[in-house]
BANUVO-804583 format. One record per residue (C-alpha): residue number from 1; residue in one letter; x, y, z. Coordinates in nm, 2 decimals. Layout:
<torgus>
{torgu NUM "A" {X Y Z}}
...
</torgus>
This chain:
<torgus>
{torgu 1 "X" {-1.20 2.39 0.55}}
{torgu 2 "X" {-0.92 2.18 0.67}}
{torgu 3 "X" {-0.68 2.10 0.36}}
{torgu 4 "X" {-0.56 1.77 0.22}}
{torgu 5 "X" {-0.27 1.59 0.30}}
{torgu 6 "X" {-0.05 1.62 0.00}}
{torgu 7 "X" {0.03 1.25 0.02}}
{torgu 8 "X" {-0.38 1.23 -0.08}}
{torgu 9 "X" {-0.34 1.37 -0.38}}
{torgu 10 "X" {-0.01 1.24 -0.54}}
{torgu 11 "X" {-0.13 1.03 -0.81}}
{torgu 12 "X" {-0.11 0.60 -0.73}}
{torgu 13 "X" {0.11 0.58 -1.05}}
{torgu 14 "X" {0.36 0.78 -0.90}}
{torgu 15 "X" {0.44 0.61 -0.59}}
{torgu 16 "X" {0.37 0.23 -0.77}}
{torgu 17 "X" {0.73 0.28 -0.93}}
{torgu 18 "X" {0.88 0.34 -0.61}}
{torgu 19 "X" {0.71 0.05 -0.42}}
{torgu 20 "X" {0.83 -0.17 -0.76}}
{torgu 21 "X" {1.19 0.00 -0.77}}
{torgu 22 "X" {1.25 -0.07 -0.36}}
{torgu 23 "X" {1.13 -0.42 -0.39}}
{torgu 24 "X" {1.37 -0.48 -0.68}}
{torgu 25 "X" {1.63 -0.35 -0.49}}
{torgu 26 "X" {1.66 -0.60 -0.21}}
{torgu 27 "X" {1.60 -0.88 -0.50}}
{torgu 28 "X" {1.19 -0.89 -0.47}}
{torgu 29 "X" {0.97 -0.87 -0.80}}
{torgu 30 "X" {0.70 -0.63 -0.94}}
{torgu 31 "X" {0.48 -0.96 -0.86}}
{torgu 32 "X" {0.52 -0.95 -0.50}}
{torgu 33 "X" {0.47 -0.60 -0.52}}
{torgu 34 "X" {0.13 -0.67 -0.68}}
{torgu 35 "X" {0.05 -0.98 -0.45}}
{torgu 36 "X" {0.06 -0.73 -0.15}}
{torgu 37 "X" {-0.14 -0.47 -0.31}}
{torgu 38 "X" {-0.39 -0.67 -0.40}}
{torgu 39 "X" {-0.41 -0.88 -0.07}}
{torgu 40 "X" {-0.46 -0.52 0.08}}
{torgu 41 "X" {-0.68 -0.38 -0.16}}
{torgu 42 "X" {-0.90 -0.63 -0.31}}
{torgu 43 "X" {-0.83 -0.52 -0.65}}
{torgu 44 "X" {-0.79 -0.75 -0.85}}
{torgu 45 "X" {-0.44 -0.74 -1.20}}
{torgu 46 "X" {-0.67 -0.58 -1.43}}
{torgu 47 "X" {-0.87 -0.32 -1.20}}
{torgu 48 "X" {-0.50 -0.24 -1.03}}
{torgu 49 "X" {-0.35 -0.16 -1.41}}
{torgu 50 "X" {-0.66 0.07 -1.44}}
{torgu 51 "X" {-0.59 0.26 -1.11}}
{torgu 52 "X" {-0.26 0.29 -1.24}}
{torgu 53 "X" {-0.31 0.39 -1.59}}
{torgu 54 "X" {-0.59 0.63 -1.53}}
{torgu 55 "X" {-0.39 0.81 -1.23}}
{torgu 56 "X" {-0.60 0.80 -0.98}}
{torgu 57 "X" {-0.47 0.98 -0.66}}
{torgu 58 "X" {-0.40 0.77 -0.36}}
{torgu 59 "X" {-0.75 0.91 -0.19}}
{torgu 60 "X" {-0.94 0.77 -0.46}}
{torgu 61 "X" {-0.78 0.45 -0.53}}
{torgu 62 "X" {-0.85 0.40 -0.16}}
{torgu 63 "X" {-1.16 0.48 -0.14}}
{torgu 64 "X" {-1.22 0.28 -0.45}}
{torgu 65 "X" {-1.08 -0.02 -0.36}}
{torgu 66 "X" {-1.28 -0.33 -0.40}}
{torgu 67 "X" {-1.26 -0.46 -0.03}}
{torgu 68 "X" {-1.02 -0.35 0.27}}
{torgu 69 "X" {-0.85 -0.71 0.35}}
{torgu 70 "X" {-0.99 -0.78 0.69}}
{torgu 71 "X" {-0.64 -0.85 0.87}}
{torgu 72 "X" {-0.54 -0.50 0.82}}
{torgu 73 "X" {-0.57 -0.49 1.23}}
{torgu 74 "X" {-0.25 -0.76 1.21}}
{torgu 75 "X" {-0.03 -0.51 1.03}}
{torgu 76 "X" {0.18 -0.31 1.33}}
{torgu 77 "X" {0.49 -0.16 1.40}}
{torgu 78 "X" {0.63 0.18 1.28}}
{torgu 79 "X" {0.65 0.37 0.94}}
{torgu 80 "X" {0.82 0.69 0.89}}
{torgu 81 "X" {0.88 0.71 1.30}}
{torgu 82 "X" {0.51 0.65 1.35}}
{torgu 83 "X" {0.34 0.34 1.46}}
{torgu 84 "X" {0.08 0.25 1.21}}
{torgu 85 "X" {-0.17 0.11 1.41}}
{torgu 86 "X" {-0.23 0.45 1.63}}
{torgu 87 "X" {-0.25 0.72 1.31}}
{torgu 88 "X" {-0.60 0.83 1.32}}
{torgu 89 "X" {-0.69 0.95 0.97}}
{torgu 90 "X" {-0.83 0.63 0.84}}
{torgu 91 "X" {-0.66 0.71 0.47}}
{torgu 92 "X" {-0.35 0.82 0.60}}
{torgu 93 "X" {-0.36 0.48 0.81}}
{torgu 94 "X" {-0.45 0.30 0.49}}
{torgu 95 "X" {-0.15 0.42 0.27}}
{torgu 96 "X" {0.06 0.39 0.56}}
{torgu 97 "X" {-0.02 0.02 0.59}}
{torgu 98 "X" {0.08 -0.04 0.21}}
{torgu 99 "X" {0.41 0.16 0.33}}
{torgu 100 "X" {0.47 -0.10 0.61}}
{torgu 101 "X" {0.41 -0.43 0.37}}
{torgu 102 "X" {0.66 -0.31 0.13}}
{torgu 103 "X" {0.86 -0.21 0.38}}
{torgu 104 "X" {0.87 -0.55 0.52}}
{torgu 105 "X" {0.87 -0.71 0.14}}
{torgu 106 "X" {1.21 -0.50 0.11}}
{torgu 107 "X" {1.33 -0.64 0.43}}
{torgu 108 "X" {1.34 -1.02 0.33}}
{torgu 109 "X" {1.06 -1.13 0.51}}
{torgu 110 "X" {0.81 -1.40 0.40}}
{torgu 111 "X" {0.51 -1.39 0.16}}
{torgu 112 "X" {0.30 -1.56 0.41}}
{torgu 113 "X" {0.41 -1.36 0.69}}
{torgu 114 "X" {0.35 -1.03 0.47}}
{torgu 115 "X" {0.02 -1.13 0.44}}
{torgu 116 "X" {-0.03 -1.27 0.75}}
{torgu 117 "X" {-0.12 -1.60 0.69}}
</torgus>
Protein backbone atom coordinates (compact mmCIF):
# COMPACT_ATOMS: atom_id res chain seq x y z
CA UNK A 1 0.00 0.00 0.00
CA UNK A 2 1.34 3.18 -1.21
CA UNK A 3 1.57 5.65 1.88
CA UNK A 4 0.13 9.13 2.39
CA UNK A 5 1.57 12.26 1.64
CA UNK A 6 2.24 13.84 4.94
CA UNK A 7 0.86 17.05 3.72
CA UNK A 8 -2.67 14.77 3.77
CA UNK A 9 -2.68 14.32 7.05
CA UNK A 10 -1.56 17.61 8.82
CA UNK A 11 -4.58 18.81 10.40
CA UNK A 12 -6.52 22.10 8.24
CA UNK A 13 -6.15 24.05 11.62
CA UNK A 14 -2.63 23.91 11.38
CA UNK A 15 -1.91 25.34 8.07
CA UNK A 16 -5.17 27.98 8.38
CA UNK A 17 -2.85 30.14 10.79
CA UNK A 18 -0.19 30.21 8.40
CA UNK A 19 -2.41 31.12 5.24
CA UNK A 20 -3.94 34.03 8.01
CA UNK A 21 -0.33 35.02 9.32
CA UNK A 22 1.25 35.38 5.48
CA UNK A 23 -1.82 37.32 4.31
CA UNK A 24 -1.40 39.67 7.37
CA UNK A 25 1.98 40.11 6.54
CA UNK A 26 1.77 41.81 3.23
CA UNK A 27 -1.24 43.99 4.84
CA UNK A 28 -4.26 41.39 3.68
CA UNK A 29 -6.93 40.26 6.40
CA UNK A 30 -8.11 36.91 7.90
CA UNK A 31 -11.31 37.90 5.62
CA UNK A 32 -9.73 37.64 2.44
CA UNK A 33 -8.17 34.73 3.64
CA UNK A 34 -11.70 33.27 4.19
CA UNK A 35 -13.19 34.79 0.88
CA UNK A 36 -10.62 32.62 -1.07
CA UNK A 37 -11.22 29.54 0.89
CA UNK A 38 -14.54 29.61 0.52
CA UNK A 39 -14.70 30.63 -3.29
CA UNK A 40 -12.49 27.45 -3.59
CA UNK A 41 -14.24 25.23 -1.34
CA UNK A 42 -17.82 25.95 -1.23
CA UNK A 43 -17.86 25.97 2.45
CA UNK A 44 -19.60 28.31 3.63
CA UNK A 45 -18.19 30.79 7.58
CA UNK A 46 -19.85 28.39 9.77
CA UNK A 47 -19.03 24.96 8.04
CA UNK A 48 -15.24 26.49 7.53
CA UNK A 49 -15.08 27.24 11.55
CA UNK A 50 -16.19 23.54 12.01
CA UNK A 51 -13.41 22.10 9.72
CA UNK A 52 -11.26 24.21 11.66
CA UNK A 53 -12.30 23.53 15.17
CA UNK A 54 -12.89 19.87 14.72
CA UNK A 55 -9.23 19.37 13.06
CA UNK A 56 -9.99 17.81 10.24
CA UNK A 57 -6.85 16.84 8.12
CA UNK A 58 -6.46 18.51 4.82
CA UNK A 59 -7.66 15.01 2.94
CA UNK A 60 -10.77 15.22 4.69
CA UNK A 61 -11.65 18.76 4.55
CA UNK A 62 -11.13 18.24 0.85
CA UNK A 63 -12.92 15.59 0.27
CA UNK A 64 -15.53 17.17 2.34
CA UNK A 65 -15.92 20.18 0.83
CA UNK A 66 -19.28 21.32 -0.23
CA UNK A 67 -18.54 22.02 -3.94
CA UNK A 68 -15.01 22.29 -5.92
CA UNK A 69 -15.49 26.01 -7.50
CA UNK A 70 -15.68 25.27 -11.06
CA UNK A 71 -12.82 27.83 -12.35
CA UNK A 72 -10.33 25.84 -10.47
CA UNK A 73 -9.00 25.00 -14.36
CA UNK A 74 -8.16 29.10 -14.36
CA UNK A 75 -5.85 28.88 -11.45
CA UNK A 76 -2.06 28.30 -13.11
CA UNK A 77 1.31 29.02 -12.62
CA UNK A 78 3.92 27.47 -10.18
CA UNK A 79 3.88 26.61 -6.29
CA UNK A 80 6.76 25.24 -4.51
CA UNK A 81 8.84 25.01 -8.11
CA UNK A 82 5.85 23.07 -9.51
CA UNK A 83 3.24 24.17 -11.90
CA UNK A 84 -0.04 23.53 -10.44
CA UNK A 85 -2.02 22.76 -13.22
CA UNK A 86 0.26 19.48 -14.30
CA UNK A 87 0.51 17.76 -10.49
CA UNK A 88 -1.52 14.67 -10.92
CA UNK A 89 -2.71 13.63 -7.47
CA UNK A 90 -6.07 15.38 -7.60
CA UNK A 91 -5.70 16.24 -3.62
CA UNK A 92 -2.23 17.24 -3.82
CA UNK A 93 -3.51 19.54 -6.92
CA UNK A 94 -6.34 20.72 -4.63
CA UNK A 95 -4.25 22.02 -1.61
CA UNK A 96 -1.81 23.20 -3.97
CA UNK A 97 -4.34 25.49 -5.66
CA UNK A 98 -5.34 27.05 -2.08
CA UNK A 99 -1.30 27.49 -1.88
CA UNK A 100 -1.31 29.47 -5.14
CA UNK A 101 -4.42 31.89 -4.11
CA UNK A 102 -2.80 32.87 -1.06
CA UNK A 103 0.19 33.04 -2.60
CA UNK A 104 -1.19 35.49 -4.95
CA UNK A 105 -3.39 37.21 -1.98
CA UNK A 106 0.22 37.82 -0.31
CA UNK A 107 1.41 39.27 -3.52
CA UNK A 108 -1.04 42.34 -3.82
CA UNK A 109 -3.06 41.14 -6.40
CA UNK A 110 -6.82 41.80 -6.80
CA UNK A 111 -9.81 40.11 -5.16
CA UNK A 112 -11.47 39.78 -8.48
CA UNK A 113 -8.50 38.60 -10.10
CA UNK A 114 -7.87 35.97 -7.15
CA UNK A 115 -11.08 34.66 -7.91
CA UNK A 116 -11.07 34.97 -11.32
CA UNK A 117 -13.75 37.02 -11.99
Amino acid sequence: MEKKHRVFTMSFASVYPLYVQKAEKKGRSKEEVDEIIRWLTGYGPKQLQRAIDAKIDLETFFAEAPEMNPNVGLITGVVCGVRVEEIADPLMQKIRYLDKLIDELARGKKMASILRQ
